[in-house]
C-alpha positions in Angstrom: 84.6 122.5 127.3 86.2 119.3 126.1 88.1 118.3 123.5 86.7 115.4 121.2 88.8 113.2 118.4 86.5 111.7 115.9 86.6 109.5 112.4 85.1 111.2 109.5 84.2 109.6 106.5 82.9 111.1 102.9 82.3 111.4 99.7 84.7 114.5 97.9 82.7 114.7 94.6 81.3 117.6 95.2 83.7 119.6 97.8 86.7 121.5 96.8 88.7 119.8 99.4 88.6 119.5 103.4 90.1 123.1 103.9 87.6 125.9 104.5 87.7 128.6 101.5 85.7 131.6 101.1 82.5 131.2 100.5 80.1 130.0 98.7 82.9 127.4 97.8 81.7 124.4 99.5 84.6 122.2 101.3 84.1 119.3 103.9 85.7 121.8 107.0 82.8 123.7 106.2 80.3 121.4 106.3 81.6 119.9 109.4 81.8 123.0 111.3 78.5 124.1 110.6 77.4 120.8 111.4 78.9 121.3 115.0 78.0 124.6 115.1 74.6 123.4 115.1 74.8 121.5 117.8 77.3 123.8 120.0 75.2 126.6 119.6 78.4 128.6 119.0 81.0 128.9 116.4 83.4 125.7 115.9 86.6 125.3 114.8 87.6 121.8 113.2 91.3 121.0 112.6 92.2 117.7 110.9 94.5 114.6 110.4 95.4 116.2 106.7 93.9 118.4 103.9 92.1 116.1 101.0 92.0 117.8 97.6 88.7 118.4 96.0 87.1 115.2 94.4 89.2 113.1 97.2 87.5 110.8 99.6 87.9 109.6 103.1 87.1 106.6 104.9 89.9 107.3 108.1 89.8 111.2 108.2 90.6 112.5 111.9 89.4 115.6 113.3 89.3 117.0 116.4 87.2 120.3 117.9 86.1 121.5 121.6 82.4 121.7 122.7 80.4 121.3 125.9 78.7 118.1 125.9 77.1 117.0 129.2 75.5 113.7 127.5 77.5 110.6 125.8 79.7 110.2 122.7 77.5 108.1 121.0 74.9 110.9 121.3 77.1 113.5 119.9 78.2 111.4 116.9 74.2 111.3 116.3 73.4 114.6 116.7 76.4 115.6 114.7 75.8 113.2 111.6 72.1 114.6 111.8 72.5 118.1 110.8 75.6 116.6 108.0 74.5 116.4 104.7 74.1 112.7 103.2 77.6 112.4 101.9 79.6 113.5 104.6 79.7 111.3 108.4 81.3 111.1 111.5 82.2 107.1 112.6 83.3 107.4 115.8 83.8 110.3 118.3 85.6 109.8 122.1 87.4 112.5 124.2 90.8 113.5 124.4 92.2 116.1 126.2 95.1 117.9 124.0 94.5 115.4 120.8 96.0 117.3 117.8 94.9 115.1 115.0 97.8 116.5 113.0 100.7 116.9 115.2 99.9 114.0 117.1 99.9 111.7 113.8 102.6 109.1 113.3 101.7 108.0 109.8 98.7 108.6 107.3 97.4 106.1 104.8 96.2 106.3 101.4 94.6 104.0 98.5 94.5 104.6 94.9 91.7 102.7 92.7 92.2 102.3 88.8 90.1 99.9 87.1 90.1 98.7 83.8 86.9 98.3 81.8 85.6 97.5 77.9 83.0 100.6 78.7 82.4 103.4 81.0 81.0 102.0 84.3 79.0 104.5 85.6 78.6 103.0 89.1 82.6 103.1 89.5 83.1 106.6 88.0 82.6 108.8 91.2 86.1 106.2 93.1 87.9 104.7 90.8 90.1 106.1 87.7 88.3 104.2 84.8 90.8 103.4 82.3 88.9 101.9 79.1 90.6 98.9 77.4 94.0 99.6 78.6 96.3 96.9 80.1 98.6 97.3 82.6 102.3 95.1 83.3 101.3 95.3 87.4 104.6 93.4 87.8 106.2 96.3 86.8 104.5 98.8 88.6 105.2 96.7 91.9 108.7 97.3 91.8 108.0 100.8 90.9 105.8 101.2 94.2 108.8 99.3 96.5 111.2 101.6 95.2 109.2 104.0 97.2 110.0 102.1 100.4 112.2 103.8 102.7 113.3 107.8 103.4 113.0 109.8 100.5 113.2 113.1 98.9 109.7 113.4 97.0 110.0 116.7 95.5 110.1 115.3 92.2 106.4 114.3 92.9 104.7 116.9 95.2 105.6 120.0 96.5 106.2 120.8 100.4 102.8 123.0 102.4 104.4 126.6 102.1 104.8 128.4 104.1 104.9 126.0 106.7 108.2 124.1 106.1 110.4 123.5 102.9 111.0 119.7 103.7 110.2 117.1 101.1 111.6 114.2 102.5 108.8 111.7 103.5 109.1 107.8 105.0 107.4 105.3 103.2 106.7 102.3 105.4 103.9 100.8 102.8 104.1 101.1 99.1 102.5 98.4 97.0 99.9 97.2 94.0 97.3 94.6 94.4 95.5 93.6 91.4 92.3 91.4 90.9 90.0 90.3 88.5 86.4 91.6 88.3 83.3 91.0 86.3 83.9 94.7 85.0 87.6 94.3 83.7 90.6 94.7 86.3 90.9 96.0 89.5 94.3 98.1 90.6 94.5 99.3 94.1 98.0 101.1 95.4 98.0 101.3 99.1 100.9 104.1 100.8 101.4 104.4 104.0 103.8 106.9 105.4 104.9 109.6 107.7 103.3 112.5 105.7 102.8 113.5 101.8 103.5 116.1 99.9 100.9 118.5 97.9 100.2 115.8 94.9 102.8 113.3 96.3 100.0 110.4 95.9 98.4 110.8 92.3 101.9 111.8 91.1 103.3 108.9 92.0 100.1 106.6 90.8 100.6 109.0 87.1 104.1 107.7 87.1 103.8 104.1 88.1 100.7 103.6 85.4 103.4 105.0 82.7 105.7 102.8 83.8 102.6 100.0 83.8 102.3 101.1 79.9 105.6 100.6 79.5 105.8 104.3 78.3 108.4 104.4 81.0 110.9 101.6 82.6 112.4 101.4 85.9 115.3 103.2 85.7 113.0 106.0 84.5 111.1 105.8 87.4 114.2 106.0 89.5 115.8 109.0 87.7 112.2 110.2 88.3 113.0 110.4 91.7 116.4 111.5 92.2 116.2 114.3 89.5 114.0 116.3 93.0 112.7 117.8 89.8 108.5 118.0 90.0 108.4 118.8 86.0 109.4 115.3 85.6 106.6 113.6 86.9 104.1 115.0 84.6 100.8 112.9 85.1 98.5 113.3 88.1 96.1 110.5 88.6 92.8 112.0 88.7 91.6 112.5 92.4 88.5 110.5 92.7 90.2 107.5 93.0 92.3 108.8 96.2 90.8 107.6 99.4 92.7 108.8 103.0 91.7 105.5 104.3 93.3 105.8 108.2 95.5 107.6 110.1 98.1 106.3 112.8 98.6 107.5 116.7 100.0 106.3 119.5 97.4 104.9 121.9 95.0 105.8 123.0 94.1 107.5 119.9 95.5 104.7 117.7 92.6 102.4 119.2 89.9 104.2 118.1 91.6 105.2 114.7 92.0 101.7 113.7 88.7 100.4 114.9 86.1 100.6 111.6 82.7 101.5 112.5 81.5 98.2 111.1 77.6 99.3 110.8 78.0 102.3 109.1 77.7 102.9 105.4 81.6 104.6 104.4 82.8 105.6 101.1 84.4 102.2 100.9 81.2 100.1 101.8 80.1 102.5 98.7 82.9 101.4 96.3 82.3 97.7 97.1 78.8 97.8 96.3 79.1 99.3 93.1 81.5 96.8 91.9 
């Protein structure tokens, strides 16, 4: 029996997150497992990097699960993606003995897509938060994100995995906007990359910053935001389809395979580019 890491990629849309649930609820876990399963000719348990909500995406998921394999990676991640339904796929699989995806994790990052449009675009709707005719002041919601930056206490934008620990101070080492112009309207994509987040932390914070885009709130509300550790006070969560857990951090040698993109393979992302 050995122990394999591996990159998973997919599409959320129709899964009510990664975490297995009673069935017939349909989650990515699931999926994956039976996928294995398949393959293993036994039962398989997955564990992973971090638990997407339903309708969220992954391009840098990490999983890891034992089997006996007596022929190469590269044949596993093919047999695996085989028996995977179309919007689900492995990138990359090696082997690891004692990997714990989770616990061995140094940071996890995340992207947030909002675009702004004269009309629906149906092609962006299943990644990116459509937003129709509605400007934002992305200056503003830059210093918003950098406020971010740094050791925190995020309760006032997500609440800490009960009944596993009552911690909601996170490190922030990435917090920032990017906008760009597209033949559709405007692009906004927040990239965060930290230690660990909170149960909402990330469309919390992406409801907040866009009201402080609006100018429905300023700075210093943001900032109260924050140090008020009160979650009634961040009261708009970003809708999840335009959350992506695009890559996970680990010391090597995990943190070599992590990083490396599976350059030929069609991800979420590739997806998202297309479409725009």
């Amino acid at each position: 029996m050995a122990r394999f890491g591996a990159i998973l990629s997919y599409d959320g849309t129709a899964y009510q997150g990664f975490q297995r649930q009673p069935e017939p609820t349909p989650t990515i876990q699931a999926e994956v497992e039976c996928a294995i399963a398949a393959i293993a000719r036994r039962a398989v348990r997955v564990t992973a990097a971090g638990r997407t909500d339903a309708g969220v995406h992954a391009t840098g998921q990490v999983i890891a699960f034992d089997v006996s394999w007596k022929h190469t990676d590269q044949e596993l991640l093919r047999a695996i993606n085989s028996q995977l339904p179309r919007d689900i796929a492995l990138q990359r699989v090696w082997r690891q003995a004692g990997f714990h995806p989770r616990f061995d994790a140094r940071w996890r990052q995340y992207r947030y897509q909002i675009a702004t449009v004269c009309a629906r675009h149906p092609l962006l709707s299943r990644f990116v938060w459509q937003r129709i005719g509605e400007s934002m002041d992305d200056a503003s919601m830059r210093e918003a994100a950098a406020i971010c930056l740094g050791e925190h206490d995020f309760a006032a934008f997500g609440a800490a995995p009960q009944p596993e620990s009552n911690n909601t101070v996170r490190q922030v080492f990435i917090s920032r906007w990017e906008t760009r112009k597209e033949e559709f309207g405007t692009r906004y994509t927040y990239r965060i990359r930290g230690t660990a987040f909170l149960y909402h932390m990330v469309r919390r914070l992406v409801g907040t910053m866009v009201q402080v885009g609006e100018g429905k709130l300023t700075i210093r509300d943001f900032r109260e935001i924050m140090l008020s550790k009160d979650l009634e006070q961040a009261k708009v969560l970003a809708p999840p389809q335009g959350l992506v857990l695009e890559e996970v951090g680990y010391p090597e040698p995990a943190a070599a395979k992590s990083s490396e993109r599976a350059a030929q393979t069609v991800t979420v992302e590739a997806a998202l580019e297309e479409s725009s």
